[in-house]
Backbone as JSON, one array per atom type, in Angstrom:
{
  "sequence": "XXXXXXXXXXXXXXXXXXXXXXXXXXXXXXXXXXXXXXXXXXXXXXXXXXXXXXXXXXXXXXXXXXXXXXXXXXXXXXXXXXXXXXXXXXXXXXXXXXXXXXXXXXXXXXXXXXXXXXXXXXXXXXXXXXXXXXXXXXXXXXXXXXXXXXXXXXXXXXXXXXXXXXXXXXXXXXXXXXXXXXXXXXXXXXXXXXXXXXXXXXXXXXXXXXXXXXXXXXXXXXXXXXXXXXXXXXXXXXXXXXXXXXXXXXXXXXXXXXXX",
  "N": [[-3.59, 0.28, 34.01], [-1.72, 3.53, 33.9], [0.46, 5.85, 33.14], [0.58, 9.31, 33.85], [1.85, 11.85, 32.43], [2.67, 15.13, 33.56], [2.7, 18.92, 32.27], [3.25, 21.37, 33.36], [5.79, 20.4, 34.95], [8.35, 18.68, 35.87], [6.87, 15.67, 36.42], [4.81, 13.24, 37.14], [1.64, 10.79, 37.38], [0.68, 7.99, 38.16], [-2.06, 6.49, 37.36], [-4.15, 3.78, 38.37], [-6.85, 2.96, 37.27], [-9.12, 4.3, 34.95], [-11.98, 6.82, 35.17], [-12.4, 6.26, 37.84], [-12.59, 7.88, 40.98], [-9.53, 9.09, 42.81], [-7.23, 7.94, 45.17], [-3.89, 8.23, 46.86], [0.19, 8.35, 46.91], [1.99, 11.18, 47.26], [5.42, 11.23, 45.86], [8.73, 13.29, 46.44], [12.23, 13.64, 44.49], [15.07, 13.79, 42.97], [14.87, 11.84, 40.95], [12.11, 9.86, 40.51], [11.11, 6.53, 40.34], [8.72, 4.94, 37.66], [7.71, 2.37, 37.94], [7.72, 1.6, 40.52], [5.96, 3.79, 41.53], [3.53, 2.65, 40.53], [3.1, 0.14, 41.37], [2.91, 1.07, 43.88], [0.28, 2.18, 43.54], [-1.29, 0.2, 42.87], [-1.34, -1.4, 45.23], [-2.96, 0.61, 46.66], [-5.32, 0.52, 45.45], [-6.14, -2.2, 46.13], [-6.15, -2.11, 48.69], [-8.51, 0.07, 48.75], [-10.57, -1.79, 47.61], [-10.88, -3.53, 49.44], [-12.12, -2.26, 51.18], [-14.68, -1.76, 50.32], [-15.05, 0.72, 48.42], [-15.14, 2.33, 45.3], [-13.11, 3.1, 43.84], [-9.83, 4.66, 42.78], [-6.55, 3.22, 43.11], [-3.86, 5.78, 43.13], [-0.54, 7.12, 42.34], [1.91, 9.21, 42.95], [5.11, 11.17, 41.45], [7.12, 13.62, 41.84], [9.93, 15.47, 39.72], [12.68, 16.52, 41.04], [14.97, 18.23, 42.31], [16.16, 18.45, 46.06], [16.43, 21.14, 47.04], [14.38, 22.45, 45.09], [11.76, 21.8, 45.7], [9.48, 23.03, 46.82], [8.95, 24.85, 44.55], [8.35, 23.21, 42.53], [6.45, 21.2, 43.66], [4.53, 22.82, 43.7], [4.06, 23.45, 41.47], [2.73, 21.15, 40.44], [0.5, 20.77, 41.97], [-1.04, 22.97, 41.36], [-1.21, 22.26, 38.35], [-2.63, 19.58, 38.62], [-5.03, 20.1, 39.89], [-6.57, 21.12, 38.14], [-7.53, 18.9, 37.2], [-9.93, 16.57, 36.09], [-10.31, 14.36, 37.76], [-10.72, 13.75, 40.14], [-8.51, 13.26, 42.31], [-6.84, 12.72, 45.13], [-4.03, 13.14, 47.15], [-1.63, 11.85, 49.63], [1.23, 12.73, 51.62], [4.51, 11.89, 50.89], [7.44, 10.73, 50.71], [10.05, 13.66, 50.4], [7.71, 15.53, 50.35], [6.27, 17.92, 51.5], [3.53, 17.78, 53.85], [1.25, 20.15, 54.1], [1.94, 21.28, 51.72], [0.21, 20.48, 50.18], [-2.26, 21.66, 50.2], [-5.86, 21.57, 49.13], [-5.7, 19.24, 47.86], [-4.62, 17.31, 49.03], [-4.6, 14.26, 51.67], [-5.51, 13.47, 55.23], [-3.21, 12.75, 57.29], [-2.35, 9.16, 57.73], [-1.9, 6.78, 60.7], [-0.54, 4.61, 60.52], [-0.29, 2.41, 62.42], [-1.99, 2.06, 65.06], [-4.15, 0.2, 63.5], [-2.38, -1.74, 62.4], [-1.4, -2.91, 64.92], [-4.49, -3.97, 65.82], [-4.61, -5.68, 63.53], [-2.62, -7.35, 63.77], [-3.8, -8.44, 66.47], [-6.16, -9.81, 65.94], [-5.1, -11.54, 64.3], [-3.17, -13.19, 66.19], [-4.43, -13.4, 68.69], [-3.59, -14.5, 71.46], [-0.84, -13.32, 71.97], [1.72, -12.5, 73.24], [4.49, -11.52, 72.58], [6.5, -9.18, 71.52], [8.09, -7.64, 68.24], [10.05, -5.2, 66.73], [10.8, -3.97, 63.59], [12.43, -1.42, 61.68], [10.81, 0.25, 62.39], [8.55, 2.37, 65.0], [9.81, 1.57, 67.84], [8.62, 2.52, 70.59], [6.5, 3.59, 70.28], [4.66, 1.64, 69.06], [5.44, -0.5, 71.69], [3.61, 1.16, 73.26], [0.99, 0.81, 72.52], [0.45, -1.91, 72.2], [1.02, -2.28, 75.05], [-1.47, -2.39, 76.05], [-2.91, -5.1, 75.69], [-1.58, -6.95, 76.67], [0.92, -7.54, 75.43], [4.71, -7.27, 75.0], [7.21, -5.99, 73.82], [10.47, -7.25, 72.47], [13.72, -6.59, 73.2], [16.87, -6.86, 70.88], [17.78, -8.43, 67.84], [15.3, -8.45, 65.62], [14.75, -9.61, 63.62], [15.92, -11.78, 63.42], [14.11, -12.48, 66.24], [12.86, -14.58, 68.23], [9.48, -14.48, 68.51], [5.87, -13.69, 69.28], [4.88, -11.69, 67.03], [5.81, -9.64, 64.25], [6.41, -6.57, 63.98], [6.99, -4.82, 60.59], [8.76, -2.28, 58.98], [9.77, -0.14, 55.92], [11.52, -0.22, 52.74], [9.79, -1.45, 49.56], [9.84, -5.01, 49.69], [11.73, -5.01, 51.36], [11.68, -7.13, 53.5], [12.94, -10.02, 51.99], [13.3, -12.99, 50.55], [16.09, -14.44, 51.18], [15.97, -13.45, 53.97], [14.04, -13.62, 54.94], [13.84, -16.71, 55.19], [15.63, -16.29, 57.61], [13.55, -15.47, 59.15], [12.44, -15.18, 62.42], [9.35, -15.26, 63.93], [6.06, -15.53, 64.43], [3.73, -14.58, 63.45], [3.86, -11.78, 60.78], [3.85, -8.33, 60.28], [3.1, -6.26, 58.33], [3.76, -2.57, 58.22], [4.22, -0.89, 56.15], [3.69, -0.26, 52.8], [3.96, -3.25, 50.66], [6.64, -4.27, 51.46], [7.47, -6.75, 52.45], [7.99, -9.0, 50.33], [7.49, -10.74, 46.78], [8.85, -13.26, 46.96], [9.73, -13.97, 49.5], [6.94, -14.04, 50.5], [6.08, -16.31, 49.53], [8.16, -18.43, 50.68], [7.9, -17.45, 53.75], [4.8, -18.85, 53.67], [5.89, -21.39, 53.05], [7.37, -22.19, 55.83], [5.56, -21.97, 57.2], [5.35, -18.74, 58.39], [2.79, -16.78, 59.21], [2.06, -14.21, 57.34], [0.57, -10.74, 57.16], [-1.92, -8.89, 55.31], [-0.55, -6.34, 53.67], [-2.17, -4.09, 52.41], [-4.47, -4.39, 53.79], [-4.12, -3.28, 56.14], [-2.78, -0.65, 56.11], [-3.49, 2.44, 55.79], [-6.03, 2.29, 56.58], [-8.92, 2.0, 58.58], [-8.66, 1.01, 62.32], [-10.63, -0.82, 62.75], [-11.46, -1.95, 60.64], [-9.46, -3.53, 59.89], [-9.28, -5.32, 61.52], [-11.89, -6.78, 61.02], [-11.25, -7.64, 58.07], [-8.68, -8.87, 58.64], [-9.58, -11.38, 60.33], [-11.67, -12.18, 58.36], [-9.87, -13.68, 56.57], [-7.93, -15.11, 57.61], [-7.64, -17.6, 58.05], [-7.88, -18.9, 54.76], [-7.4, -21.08, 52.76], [-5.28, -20.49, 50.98], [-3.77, -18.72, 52.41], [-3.27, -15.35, 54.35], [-2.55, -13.22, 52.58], [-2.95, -13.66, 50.11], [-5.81, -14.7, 50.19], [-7.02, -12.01, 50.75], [-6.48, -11.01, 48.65], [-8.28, -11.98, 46.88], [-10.33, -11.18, 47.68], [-10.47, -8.38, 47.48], [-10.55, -8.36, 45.04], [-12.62, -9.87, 43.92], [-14.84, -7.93, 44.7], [-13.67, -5.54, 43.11], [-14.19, -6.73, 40.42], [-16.82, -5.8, 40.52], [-17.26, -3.53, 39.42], [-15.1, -3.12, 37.73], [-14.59, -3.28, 34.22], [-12.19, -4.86, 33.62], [-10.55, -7.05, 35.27], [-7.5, -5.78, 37.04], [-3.83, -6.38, 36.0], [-1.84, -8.45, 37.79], [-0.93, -8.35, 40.83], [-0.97, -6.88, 44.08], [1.6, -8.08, 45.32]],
  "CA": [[-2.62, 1.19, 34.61], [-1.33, 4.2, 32.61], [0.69, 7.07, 33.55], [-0.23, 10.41, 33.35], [2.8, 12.99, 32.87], [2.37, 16.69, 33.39], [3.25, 19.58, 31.27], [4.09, 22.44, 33.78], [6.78, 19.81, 35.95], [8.84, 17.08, 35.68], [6.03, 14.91, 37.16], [3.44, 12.44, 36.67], [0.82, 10.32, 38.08], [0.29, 6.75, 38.04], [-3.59, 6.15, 37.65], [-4.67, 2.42, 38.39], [-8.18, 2.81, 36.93], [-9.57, 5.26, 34.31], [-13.24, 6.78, 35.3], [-13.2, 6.72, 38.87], [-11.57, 9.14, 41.47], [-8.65, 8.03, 43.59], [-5.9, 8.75, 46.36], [-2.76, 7.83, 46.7], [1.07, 9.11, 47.64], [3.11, 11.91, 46.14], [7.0, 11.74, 46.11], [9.67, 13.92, 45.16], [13.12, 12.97, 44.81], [15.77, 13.62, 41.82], [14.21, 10.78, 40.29], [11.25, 8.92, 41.33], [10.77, 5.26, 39.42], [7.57, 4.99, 37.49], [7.8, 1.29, 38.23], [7.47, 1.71, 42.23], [4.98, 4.28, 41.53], [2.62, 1.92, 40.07], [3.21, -0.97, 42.49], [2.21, 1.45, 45.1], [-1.02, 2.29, 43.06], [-1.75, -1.18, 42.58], [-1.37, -1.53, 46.5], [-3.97, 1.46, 46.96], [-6.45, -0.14, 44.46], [-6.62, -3.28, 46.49], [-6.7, -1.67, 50.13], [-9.84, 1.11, 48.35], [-11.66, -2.67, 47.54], [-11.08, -4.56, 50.56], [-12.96, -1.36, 52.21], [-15.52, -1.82, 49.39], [-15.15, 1.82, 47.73], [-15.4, 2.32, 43.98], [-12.39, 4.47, 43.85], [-8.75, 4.2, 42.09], [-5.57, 3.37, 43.88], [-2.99, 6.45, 42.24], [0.96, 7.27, 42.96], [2.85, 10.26, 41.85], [6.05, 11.04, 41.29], [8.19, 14.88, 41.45], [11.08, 14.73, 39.71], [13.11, 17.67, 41.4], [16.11, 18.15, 43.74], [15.39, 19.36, 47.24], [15.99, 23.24, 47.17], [13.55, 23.19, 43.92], [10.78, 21.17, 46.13], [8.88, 23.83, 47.04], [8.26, 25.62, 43.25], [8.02, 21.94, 42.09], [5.17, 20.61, 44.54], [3.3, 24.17, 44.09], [3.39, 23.18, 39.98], [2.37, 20.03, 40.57], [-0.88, 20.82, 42.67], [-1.84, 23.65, 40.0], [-2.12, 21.27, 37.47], [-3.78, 18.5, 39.25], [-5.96, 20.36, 40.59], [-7.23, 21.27, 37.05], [-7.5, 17.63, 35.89], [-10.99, 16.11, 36.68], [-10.14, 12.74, 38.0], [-11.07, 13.77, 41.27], [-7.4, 12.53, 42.75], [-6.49, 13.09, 46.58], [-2.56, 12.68, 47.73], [-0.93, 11.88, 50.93], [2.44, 13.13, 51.18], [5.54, 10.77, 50.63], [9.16, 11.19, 50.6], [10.09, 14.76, 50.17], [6.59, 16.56, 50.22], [5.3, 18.7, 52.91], [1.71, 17.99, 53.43], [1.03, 21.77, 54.23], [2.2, 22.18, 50.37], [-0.37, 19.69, 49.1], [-3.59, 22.29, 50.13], [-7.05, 20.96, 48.78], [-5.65, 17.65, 47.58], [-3.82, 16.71, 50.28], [-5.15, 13.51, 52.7], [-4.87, 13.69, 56.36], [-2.02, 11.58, 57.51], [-2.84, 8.18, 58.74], [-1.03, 6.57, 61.73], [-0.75, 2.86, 60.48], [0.15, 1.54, 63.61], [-3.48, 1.34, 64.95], [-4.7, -0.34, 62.38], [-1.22, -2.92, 62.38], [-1.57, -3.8, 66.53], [-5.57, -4.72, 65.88], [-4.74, -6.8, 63.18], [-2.39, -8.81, 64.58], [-4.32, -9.09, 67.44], [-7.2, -10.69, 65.31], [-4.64, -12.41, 63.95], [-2.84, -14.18, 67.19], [-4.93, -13.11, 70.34], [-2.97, -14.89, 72.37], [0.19, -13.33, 71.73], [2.85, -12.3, 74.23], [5.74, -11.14, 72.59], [6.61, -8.67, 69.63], [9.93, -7.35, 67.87], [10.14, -4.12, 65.84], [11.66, -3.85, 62.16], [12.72, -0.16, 61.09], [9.65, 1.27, 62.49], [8.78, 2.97, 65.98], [9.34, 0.21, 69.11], [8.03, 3.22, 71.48], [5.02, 3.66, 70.15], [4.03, 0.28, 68.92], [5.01, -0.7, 72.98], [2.45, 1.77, 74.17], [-0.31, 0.16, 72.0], [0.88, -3.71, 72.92], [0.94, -3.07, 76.23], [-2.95, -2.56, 76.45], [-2.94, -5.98, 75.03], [-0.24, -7.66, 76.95], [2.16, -8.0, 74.57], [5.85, -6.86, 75.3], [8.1, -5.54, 72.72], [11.54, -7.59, 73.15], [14.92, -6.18, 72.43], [17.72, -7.42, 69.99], [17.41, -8.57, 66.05], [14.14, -8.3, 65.0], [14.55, -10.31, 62.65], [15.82, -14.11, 64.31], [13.65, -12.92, 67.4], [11.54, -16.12, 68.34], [8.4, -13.41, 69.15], [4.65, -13.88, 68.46], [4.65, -10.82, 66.28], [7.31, -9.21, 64.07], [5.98, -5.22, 62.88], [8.02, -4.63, 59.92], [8.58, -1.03, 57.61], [10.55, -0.14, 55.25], [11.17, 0.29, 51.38], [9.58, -2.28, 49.12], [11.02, -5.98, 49.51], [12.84, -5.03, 52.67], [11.76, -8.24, 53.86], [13.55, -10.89, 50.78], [13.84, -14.21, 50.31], [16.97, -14.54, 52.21], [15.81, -12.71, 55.48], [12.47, -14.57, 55.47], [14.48, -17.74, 55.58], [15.79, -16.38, 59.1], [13.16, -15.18, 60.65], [11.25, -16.83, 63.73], [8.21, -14.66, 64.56], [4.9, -16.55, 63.87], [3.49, -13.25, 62.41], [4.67, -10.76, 60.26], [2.72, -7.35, 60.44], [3.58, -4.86, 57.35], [3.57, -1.64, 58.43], [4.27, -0.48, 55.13], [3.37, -0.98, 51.6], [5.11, -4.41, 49.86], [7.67, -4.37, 52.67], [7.42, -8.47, 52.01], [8.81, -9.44, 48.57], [7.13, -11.41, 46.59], [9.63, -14.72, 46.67], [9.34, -13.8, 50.75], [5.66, -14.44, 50.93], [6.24, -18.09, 49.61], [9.32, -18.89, 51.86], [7.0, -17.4, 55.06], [4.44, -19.89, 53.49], [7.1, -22.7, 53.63], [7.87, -21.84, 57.28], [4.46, -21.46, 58.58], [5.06, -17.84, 59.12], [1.74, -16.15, 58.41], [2.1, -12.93, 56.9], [-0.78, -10.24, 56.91], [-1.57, -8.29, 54.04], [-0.36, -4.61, 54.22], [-2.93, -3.65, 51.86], [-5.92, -5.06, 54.91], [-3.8, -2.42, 57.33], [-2.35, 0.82, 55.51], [-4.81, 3.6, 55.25], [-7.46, 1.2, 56.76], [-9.44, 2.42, 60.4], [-8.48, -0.47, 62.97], [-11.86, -2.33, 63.24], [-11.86, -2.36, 58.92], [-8.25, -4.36, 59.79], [-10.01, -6.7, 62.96], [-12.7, -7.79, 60.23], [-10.9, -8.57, 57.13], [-7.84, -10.06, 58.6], [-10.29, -12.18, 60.36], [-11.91, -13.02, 57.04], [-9.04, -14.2, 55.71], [-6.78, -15.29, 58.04], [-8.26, -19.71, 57.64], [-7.62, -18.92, 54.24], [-6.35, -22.05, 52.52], [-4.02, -20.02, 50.28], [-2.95, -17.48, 53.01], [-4.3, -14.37, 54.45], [-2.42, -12.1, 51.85], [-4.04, -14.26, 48.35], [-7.16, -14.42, 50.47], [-7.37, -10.68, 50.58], [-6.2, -10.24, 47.16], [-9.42, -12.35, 46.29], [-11.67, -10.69, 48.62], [-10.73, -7.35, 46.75], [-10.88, -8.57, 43.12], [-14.46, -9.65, 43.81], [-15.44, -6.2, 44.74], [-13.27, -4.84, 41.41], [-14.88, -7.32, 39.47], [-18.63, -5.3, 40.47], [-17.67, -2.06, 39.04], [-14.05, -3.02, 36.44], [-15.2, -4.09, 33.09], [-11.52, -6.17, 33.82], [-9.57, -7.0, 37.0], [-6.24, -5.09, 36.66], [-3.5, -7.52, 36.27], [-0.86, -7.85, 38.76], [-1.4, -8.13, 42.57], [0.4, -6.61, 45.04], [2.68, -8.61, 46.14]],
  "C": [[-2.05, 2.09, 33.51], [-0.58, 5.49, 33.62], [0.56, 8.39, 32.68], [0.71, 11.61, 33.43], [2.25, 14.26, 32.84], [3.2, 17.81, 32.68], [3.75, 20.79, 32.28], [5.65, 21.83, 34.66], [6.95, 18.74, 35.66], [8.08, 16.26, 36.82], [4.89, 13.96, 36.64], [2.6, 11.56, 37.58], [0.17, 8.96, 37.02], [-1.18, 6.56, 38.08], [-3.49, 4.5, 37.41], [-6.04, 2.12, 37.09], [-8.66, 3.97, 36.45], [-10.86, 5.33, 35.08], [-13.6, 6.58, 36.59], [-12.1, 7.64, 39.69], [-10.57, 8.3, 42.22], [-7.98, 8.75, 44.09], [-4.94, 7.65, 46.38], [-1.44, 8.26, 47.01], [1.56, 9.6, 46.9], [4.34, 11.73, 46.49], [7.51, 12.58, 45.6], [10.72, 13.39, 45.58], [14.12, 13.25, 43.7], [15.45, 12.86, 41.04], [13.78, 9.88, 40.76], [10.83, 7.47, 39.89], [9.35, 5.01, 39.43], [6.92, 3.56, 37.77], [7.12, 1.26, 39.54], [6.45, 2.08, 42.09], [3.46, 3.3, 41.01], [2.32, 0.35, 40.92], [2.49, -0.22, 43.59], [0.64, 2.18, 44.73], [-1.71, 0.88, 43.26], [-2.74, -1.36, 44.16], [-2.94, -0.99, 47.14], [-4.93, 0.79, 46.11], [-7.05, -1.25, 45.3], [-7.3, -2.68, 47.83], [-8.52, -0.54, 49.83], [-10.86, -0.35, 48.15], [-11.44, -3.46, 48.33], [-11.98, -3.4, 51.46], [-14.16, -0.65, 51.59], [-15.98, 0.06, 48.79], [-14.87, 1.59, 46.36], [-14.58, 3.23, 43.56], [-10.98, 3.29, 43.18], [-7.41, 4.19, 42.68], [-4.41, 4.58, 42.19], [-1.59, 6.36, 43.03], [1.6, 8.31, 42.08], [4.32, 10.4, 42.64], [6.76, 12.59, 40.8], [9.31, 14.76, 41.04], [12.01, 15.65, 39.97], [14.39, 17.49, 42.68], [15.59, 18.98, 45.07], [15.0, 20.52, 47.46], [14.75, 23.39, 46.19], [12.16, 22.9, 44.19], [9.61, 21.66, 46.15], [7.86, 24.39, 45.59], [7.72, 23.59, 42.69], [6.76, 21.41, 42.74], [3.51, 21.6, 44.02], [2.71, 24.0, 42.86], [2.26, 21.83, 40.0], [0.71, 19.82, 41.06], [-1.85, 21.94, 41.72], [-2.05, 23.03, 39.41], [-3.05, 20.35, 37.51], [-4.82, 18.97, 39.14], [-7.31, 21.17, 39.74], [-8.05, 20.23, 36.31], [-9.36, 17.42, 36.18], [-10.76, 14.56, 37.05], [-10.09, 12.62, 39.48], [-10.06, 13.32, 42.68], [-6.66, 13.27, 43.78], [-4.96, 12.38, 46.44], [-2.08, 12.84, 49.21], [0.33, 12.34, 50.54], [3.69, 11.92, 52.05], [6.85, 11.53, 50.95], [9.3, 12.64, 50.34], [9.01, 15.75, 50.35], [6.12, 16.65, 51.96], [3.94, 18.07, 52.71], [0.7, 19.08, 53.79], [0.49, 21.77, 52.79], [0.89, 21.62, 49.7], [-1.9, 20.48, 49.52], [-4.56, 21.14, 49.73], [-6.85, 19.41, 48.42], [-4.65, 17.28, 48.23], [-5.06, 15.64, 51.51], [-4.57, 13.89, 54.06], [-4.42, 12.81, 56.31], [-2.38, 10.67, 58.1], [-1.91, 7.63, 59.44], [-1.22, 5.03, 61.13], [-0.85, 1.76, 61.54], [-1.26, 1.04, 64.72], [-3.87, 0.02, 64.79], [-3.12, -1.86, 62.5], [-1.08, -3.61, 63.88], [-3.05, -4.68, 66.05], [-5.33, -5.91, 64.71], [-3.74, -7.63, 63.09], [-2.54, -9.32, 65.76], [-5.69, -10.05, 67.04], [-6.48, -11.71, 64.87], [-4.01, -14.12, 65.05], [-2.98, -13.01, 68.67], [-3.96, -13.38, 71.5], [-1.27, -14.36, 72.64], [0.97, -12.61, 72.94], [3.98, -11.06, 74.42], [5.86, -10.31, 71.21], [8.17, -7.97, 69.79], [9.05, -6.23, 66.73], [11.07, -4.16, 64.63], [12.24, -2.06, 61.64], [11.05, 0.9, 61.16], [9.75, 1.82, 64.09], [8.52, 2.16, 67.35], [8.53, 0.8, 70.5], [6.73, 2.93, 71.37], [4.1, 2.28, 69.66], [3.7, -0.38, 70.9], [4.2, -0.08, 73.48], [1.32, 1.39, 73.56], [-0.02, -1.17, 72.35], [0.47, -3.35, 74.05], [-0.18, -3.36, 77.19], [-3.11, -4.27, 76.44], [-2.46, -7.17, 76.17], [0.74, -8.52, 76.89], [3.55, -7.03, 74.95], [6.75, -6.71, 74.12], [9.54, -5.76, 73.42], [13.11, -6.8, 73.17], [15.48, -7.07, 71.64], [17.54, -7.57, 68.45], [16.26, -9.04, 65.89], [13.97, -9.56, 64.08], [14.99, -12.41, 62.93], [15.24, -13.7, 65.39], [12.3, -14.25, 67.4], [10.35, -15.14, 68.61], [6.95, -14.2, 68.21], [4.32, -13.07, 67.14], [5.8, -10.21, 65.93], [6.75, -8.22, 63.15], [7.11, -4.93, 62.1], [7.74, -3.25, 58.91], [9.64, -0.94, 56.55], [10.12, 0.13, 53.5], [10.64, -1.18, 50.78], [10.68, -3.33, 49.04], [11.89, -6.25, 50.39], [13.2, -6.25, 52.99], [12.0, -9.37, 52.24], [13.33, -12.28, 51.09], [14.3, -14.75, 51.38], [16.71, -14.11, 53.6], [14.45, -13.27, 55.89], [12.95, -16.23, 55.9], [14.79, -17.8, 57.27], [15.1, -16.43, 60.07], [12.54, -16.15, 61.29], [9.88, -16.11, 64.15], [7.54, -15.76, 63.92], [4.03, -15.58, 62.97], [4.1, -12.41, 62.2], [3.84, -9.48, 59.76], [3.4, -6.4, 59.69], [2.68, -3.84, 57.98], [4.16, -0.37, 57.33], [4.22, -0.68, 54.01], [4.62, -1.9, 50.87], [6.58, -4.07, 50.28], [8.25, -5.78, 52.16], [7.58, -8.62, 50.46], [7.72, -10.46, 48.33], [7.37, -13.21, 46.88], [9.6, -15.17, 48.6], [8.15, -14.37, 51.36], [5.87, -15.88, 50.96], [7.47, -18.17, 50.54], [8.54, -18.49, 53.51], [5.9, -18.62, 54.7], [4.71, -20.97, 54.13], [6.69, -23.09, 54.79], [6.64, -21.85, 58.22], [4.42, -20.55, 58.88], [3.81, -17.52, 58.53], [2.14, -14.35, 58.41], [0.73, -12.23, 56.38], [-0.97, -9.06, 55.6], [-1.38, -6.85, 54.36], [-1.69, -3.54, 53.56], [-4.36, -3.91, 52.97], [-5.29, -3.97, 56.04], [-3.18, -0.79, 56.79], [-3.67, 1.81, 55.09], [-6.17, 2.93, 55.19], [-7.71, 1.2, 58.29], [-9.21, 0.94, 60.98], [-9.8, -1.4, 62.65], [-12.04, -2.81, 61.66], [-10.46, -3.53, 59.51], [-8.64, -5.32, 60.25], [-10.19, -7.35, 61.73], [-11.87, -8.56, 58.92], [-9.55, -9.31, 57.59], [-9.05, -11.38, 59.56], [-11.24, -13.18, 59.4], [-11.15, -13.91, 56.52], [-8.32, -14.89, 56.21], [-6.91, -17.07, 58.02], [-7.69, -19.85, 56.07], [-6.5, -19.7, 53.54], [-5.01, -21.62, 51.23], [-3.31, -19.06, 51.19], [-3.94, -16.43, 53.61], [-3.6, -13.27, 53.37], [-3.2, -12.81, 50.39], [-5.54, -14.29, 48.81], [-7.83, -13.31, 50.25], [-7.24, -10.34, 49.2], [-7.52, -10.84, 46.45], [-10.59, -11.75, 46.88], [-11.79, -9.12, 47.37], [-11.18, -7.45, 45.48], [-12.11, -8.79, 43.27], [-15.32, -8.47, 43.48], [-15.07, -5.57, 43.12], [-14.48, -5.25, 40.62], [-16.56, -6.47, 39.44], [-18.74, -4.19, 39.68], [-16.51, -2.23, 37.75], [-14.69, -3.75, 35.65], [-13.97, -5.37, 32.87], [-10.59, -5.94, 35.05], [-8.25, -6.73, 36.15], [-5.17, -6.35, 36.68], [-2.03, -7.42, 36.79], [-1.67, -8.18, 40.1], [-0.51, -7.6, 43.34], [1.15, -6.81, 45.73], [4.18, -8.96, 45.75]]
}
């Protein structure tokens, strides 16, 4: 992992992996943490080898106040777009994805991709609860299914399924202690804390990996949470071994860190 600052803008770019190309999210923000940024590379690194590509999870970072967004984004894509490291961006916090021209990804809908795999996960399921994401539109994909999206706290609902978004960690320790779903479906990158995962452990909840559903077509989500989901360490360490395999074919060393 190395970051990569730029000389026309207060900006830089997290690369995972020297030598191959990669995508990943831009922010801007008064100050974006190079920390995060690299956690959410990491993230992209694993989800690019659970969908066996030879590519580099990246994350950048504008460091600009809102009115200046605009000249800031526009520097930002000039230079890139000089580099050779072949590096695609979705757009994050602050960025248009108009502004991001030629290296700009189309936007993916996660939510897809987060119903099928926790329907691979618990077929049988019934009942779901929403976390800080969209309970409309998740209910109009459930209700093919026939699963019901309940009201009240999300978080102590007894439900088969509990879609969760948010900023890294949302879900803690302490709030994994409460909950009652039987699954827990990130619908956004390292939502689930690390100290979280083990306490869902504990509990029996199973938690799916966000990296097996973020910027991953539904039926790629079906198969590998199905791979993984027996998995006598979990289905998120399962996946994190499914990907490192793949690394391991093309990194001369597995990056170190996982994303969780």
């Amino acid at each position: 992992m190395r970051i990569r600052k730029l000389e026309s803008t207060d900006a830089f770019v997290a690369v995972d992996a020297d030598g191959a190309p990669g995508q990943g999210v831009v922010r801007l923000a008064p100050k974006v943490l190079q920390g995060g940024a690299k956690d959410l590379a990491r993230s992209v690194t694993y989800t690019l080898a659970c969908l066996g590509r030879r590519e580099t999870g990246i994350s950048a970072g504008i460091n600009a106040p809102a009115e200046e967004a605009a000249d800031a984004v526009a520097a930002f894509i000039a230079e890139v777009s000089d580099w050779d490291g072949g590096y695609r961006f979705g757009a994050g916090t602050g960025v248009d994805a108009a502004a991001l021209g030629p290296l700009g990804l189309e936007p993916a809908d996660p939510l897809p991709a987060a119903v099928a795999a926790a329907m691979a996960a618990r077929p049988d399921a019934s009942t779901a609860a929403v976390l800080n994401d969209d309970p409309e539109a998740l209910a109009g994909l459930l209700a093919g299914h026939g699963v019901e999206v309940v009201d009240g706290d999300p978080r102590s609902a007894g439900v088969d399924l509990l879609f969760t978004a948010g900023k890294p960690g949302t879900i803690d320790h302490a709030t994994a202690e409460g909950l009652a779903a039987a699954v827990v479906i990130p619908t956004s990158r390292l939502v689930v804390g690390t100290r979280a995962l083990s306490t869902c452990a504990r509990r029996g909840i199973v938690v799916l990996p966000d990296f097996a559903i973020l910027d991953t077509p539904a039926d790629e989500s079906t198969r590998i949470v199905g791979e993984v989901l027996g998995d006598d360490e979990g289905p998120v360490l399962g996946a994190c071994e499914r990907a490192e395999a793949f690394l391991g074919t093309w990194m001369e060393a597995l990056p170190f860190g996982r994303p969780i």
